[in-house]
C-alpha positions in Angstrom: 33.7 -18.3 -52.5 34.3 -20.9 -50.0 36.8 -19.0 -47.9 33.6 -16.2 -46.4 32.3 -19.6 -44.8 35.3 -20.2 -43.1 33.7 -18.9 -40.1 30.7 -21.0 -40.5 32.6 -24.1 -40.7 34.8 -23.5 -38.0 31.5 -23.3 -35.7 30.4 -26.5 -37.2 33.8 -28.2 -36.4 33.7 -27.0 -33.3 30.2 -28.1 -32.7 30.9 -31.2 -33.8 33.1 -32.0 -30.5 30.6 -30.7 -28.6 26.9 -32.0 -29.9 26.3 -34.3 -27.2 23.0 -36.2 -26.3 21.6 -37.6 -29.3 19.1 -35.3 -31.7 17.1 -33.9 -29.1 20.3 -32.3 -27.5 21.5 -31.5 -30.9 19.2 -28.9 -31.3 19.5 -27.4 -28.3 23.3 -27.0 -29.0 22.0 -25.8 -32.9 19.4 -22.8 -31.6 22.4 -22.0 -29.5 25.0 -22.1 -32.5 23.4 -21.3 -35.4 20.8 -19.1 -34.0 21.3 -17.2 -31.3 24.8 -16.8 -31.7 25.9 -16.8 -35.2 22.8 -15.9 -36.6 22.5 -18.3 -39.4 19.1 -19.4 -39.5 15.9 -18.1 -37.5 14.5 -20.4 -35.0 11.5 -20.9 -36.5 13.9 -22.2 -39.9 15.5 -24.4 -37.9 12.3 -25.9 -36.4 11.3 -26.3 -40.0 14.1 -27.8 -41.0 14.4 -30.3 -38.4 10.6 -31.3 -38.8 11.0 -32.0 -42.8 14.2 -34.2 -42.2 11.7 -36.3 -39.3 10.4 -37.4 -42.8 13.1 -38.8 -44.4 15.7 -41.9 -43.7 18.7 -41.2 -41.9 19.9 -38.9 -39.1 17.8 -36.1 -38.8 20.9 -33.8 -37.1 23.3 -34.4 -39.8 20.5 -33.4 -42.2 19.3 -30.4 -40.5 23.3 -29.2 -40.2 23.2 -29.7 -43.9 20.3 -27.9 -44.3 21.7 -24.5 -42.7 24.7 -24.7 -45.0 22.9 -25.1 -47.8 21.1 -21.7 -47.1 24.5 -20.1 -46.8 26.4 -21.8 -49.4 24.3 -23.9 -51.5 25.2 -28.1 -51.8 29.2 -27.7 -52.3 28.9 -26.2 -48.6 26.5 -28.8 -47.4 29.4 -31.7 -48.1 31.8 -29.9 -46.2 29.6 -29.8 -43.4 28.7 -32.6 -43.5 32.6 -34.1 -43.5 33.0 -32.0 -40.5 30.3 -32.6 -38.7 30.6 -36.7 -39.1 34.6 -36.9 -38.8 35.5 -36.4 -35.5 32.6 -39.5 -34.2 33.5 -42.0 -37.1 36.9 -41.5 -36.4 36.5 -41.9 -32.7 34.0 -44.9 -33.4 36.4 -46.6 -36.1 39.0 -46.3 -33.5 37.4 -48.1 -30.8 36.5 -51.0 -33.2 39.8 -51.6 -32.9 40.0 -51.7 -29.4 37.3 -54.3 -29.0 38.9 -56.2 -31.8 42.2 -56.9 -29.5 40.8 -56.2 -25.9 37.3 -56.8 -25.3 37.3 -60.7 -24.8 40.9 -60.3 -23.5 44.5 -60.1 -25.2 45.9 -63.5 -25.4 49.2 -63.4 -23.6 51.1 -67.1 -23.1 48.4 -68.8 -21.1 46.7 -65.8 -19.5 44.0 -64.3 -20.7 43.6 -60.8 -19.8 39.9 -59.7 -19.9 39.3 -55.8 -20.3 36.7 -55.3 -17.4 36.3 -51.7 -18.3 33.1 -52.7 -20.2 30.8 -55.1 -17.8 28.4 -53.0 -17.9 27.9 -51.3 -21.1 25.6 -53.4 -22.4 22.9 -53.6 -20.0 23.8 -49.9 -20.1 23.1 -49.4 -23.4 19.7 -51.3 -23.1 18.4 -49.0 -20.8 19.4 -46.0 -23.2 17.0 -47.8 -25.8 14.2 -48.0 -23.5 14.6 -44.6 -22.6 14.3 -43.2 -26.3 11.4 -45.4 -27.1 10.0 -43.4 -23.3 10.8 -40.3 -24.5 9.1 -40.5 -28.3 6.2 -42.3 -27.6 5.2 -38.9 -25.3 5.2 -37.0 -28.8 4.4 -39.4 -31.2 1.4 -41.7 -29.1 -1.9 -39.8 -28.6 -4.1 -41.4 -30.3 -5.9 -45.3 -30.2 -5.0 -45.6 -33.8 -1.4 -44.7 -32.8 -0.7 -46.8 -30.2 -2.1 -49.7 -32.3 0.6 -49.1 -34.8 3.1 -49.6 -32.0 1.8 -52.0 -30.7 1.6 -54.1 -34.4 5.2 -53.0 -35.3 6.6 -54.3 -32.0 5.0 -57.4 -32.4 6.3 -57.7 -35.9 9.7 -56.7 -34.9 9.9 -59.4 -32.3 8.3 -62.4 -34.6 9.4 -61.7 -37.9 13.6 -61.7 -37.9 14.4 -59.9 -41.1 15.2 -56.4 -42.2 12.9 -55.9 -44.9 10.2 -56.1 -41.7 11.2 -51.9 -41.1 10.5 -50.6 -44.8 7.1 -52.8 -44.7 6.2 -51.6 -41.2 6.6 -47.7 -42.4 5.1 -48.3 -45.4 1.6 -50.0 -43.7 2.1 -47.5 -41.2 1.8 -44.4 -43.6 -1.3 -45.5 -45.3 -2.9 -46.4 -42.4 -2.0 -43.0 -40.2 -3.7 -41.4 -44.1 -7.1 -42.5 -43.0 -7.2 -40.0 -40.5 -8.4 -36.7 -41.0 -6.3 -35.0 -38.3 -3.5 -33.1 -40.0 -4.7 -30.4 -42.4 -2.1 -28.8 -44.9 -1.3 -25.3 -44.9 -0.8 -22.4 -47.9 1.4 -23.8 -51.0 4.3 -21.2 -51.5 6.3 -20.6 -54.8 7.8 -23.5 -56.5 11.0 -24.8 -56.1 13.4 -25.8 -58.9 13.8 -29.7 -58.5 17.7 -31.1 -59.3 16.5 -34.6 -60.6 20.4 -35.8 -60.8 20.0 -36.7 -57.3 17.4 -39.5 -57.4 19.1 -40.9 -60.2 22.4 -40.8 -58.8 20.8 -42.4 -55.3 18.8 -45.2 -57.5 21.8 -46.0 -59.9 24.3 -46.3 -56.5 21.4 -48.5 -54.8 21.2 -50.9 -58.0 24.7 -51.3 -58.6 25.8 -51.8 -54.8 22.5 -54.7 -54.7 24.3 -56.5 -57.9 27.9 -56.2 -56.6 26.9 -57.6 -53.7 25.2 -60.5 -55.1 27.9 -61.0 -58.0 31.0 -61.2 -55.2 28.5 -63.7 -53.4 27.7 -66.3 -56.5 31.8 -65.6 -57.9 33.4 -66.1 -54.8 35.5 -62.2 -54.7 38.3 -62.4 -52.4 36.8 -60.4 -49.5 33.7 -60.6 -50.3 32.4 -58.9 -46.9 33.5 -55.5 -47.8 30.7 -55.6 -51.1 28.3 -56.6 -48.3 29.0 -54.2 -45.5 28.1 -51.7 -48.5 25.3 -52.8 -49.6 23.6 -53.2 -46.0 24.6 -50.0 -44.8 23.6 -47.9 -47.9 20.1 -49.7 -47.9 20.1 -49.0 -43.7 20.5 -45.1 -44.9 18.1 -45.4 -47.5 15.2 -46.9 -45.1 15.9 -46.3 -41.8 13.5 -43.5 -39.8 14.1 -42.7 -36.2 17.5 -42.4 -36.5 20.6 -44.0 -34.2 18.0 -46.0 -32.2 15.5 -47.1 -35.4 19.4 -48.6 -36.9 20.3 -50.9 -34.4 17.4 -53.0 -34.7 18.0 -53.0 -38.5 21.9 -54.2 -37.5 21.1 -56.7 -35.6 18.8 -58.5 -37.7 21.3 -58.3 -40.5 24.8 -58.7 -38.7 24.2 -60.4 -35.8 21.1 -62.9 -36.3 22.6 -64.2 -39.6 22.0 -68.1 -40.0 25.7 -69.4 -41.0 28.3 -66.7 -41.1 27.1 -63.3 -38.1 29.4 -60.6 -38.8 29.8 -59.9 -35.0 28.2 -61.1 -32.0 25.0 -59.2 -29.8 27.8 -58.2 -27.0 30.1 -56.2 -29.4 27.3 -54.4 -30.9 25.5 -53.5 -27.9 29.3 -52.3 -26.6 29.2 -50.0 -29.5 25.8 -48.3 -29.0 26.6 -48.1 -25.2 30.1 -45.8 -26.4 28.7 -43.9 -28.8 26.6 -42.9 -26.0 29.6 -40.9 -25.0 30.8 -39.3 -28.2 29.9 -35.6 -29.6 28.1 -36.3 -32.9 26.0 -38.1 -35.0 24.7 -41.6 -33.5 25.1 -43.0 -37.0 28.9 -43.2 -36.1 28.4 -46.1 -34.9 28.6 -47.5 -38.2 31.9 -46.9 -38.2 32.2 -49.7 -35.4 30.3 -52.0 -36.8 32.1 -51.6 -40.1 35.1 -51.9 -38.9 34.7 -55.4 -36.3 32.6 -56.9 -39.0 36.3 -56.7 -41.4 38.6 -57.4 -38.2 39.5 -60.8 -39.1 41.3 -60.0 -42.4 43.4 -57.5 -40.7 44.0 -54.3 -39.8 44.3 -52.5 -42.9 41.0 -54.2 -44.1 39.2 -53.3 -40.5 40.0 -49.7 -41.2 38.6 -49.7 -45.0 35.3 -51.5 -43.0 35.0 -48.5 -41.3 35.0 -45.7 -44.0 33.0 -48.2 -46.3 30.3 -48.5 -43.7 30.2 -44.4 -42.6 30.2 -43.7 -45.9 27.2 -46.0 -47.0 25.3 -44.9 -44.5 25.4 -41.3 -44.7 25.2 -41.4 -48.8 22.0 -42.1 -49.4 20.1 -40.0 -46.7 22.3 -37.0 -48.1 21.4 -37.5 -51.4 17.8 -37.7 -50.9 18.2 -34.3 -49.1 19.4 -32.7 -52.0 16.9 -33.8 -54.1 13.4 -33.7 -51.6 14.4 -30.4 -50.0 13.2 -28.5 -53.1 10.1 -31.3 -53.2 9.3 -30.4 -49.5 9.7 -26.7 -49.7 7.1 -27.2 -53.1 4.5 -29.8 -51.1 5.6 -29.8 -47.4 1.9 -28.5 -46.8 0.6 -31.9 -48.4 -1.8 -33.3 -46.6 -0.6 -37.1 -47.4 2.8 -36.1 -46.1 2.2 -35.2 -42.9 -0.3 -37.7 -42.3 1.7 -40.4 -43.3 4.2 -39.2 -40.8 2.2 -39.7 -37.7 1.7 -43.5 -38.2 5.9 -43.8 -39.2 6.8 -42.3 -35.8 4.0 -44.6 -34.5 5.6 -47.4 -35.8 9.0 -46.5 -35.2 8.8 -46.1 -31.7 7.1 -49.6 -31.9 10.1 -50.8 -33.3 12.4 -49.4 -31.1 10.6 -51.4 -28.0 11.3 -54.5 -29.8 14.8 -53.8 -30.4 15.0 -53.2 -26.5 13.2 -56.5 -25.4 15.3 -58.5 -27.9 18.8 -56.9 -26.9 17.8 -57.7 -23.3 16.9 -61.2 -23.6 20.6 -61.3 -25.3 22.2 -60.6 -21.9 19.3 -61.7 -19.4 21.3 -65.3 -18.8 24.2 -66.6 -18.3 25.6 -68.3 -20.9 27.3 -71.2 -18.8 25.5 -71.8 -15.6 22.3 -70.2 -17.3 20.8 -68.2 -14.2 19.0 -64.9 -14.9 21.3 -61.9 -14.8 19.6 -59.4 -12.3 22.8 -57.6 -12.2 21.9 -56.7 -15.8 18.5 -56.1 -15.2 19.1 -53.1 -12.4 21.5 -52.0 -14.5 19.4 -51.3 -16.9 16.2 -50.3 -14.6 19.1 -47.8 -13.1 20.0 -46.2 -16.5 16.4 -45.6 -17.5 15.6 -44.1 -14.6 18.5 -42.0 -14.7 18.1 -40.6 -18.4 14.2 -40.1 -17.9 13.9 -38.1 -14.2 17.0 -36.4 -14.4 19.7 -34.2 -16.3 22.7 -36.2 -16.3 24.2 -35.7 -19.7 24.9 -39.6 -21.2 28.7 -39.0 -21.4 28.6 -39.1 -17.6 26.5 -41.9 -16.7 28.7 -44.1 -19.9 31.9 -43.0 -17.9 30.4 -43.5 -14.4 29.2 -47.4 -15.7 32.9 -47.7 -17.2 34.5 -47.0 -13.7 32.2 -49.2 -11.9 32.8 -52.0 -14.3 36.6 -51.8 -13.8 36.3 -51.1 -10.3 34.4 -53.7 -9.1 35.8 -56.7 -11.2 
């Protein structure tokens, strides 16, 4: 049955090497794709389809991809889409980890130390690229006083309160409150849906049993006890994360970076990671993938490259399950008054969050670290990238190679 979606999946691969610019210019390569050439889908599916995955955790791309597979071939189609679509970026992104592993701070060579210049200025680079999303989706998702209150209280809360459990909280609130308003009024109910419970379960059970491997390597002492970690983070980052790529790194950096005794990897790697995957075609979730794989670097290579399938697999599991089993849900309630109310104050709060992450990843890389002077070669960096994201058309694979060439040329 599989082999009459060949096609299909060919133009999803292909895709996939070509789905540059984050979600928005995802769908703009999709309605060119999927609807006006091949066919699959209307457009006014696919706007329907990318509007029900704004409500769930995870990458809203990836999910809409899955979504027009599983109108052509049901969920056995879906997973193969969804391996194609996420390969070629986690591959790319797991590959790089090792890069940064042996040359970002230099490769160790007798008594030289040979710093890899190529990168000065990724991470200011990849600050402005933050600021730049939180721009763009506070145009659609700010209107109203009650709105930008909920930014305003979620980037305050981002900044002062240093733990990820602050994001599920902060949508939470943010729902109920955005329900008090009368705003959003539901629309006709159509015919019901048959609901696959076997999902939920599968996504609870997973979610319970990663939580008390985590906790039982931690208290027993496993050998490796990282990799039971990386798991469990990056499974409950899939499960609660809204806003995709940019709504993650917040959640990362809290929980790899800002840890107390033991930080998986250090502000400057991970902000070199979400400047690259910048540049590469696909989901922004591959940067996982990176992350994953640096955080397992120091027990070798063959552990580094298990860090990075653990972690894009974590990630992407949960979100994809929940698809499976809320898609039905949706197409039964997605007129529901308390769904798409709750939605407005989530985006509210999400682009809240997204500020903070901005202001806290700058003041990372505002001084210097040894004669601590303020960095306003960092700061125009970043003015320059904003400015060149929001008042032109530049795709972001240019400007990340056109920051890489400065860097190296000019050091």
């Amino acid at each position: 049955m599989l082999l009459r979606h060949v096609p299909f999946l060919k133009s999803v691969f292909l895709y996939s090497f070509t789905a540059f610019g984050g979600p928005q210019g995802h769908m703009g390569m999709m309605v060119k794709t999927f609807v006006q050439k091949r066919k699959d889908i209307t457009e006014d599916e696919l706007l329907e389809y990318n509007a029900f995955c704004q409500m769930l955790p995870g990458p809203s791309s990836t999910q809409t991809v899955m979504l027009i597979a599983m109108k052509r071939g049901g969920v056995p189609l879906a997973i193969i889409t969804l391996l194609l679509w996420v390969f070629p970026a986690a591959f790319i992104m797991g590959l790089f980890s090792f890069i940064i592993f042996y040359f970002n701070t230099g490769v160790q060579q007798g008594n030289k130390m040979i710093p890899l210049n190529l990168f000065s200025y990724i991470q200011p680079m990849s600050v402005g690229f933050v600021f730049f999303a939180a721009a763009k989706m506070m145009q659609t998702s700010i209107k109203y006083v009650a709105t930008a209150s909920i930014m305003v209280g979620s980037l305050i809360a981002t900044l002062f309160i240093r733990s990820p459990w602050v994001f599920p909280a902060l949508l939470l609130v943010s729902g109920t409150i955005s329900n008090f308003s009368n705003n959003r009024i539901p629309g006709p109910q159509h015919k019901p849906k048959r609901i696959n419970w076997m999902h939920l379960w599968l996504f609870a059970l997973i979610f319970i049993v990663a939580g008390i491997l985590s906790e039982t390597a931690s208290t027993l002492g496993w050998p490796h006890v990282r990799i039971y970690h990386i798991f469990e983070n990056f499974y409950r980052f899939g499960a609660i994360v809204f806003g995709g790529g940019q709504a993650l790194l917040p959640m990362m950096l809290y929980q790899f970076v800002s840890r107390p005794h033991s930080p998986y990897l250090d502000s400057g790697q991970l902000l070199t990671g979400y400047g690259m995957v910048q540049a590469v075609p696909g989901p922004v979730f591959s940067i996982c993938s990176f992350v994953g794989g640096v955080a397992m670097s120091q027990y070798g290579g063959m552990w580094q490259a298990i860090g990075c399938i653990v972690a894009t697999i974590a990630v992407f599991l949960p979100s994809t399950l929940l698809l499976f089993f809320l898609f039905p849900i949706y197409e039964n309630l997605k007129h529901h008054v308390i769904i798409f109310r709750a939605l407005e104050g989530i985006n509210a709060a999400v682009v809240g969050i997204i500020w903070a992450s901005g202001i806290v990843l700058f003041q990372s890389i505002a001084f210097d670290h040894q004669s601590l002077s303020f960095e306003w070669s960092n700061l125009v960096v970043v003015i320059i990238t904003f400015s060149i994201l929001y008042f032109t058309r530049i795709p972001a694979p240019f400007i990340v190679l056109g920051w890489l060439l400065l860097g190296w040329t000019l050091h």
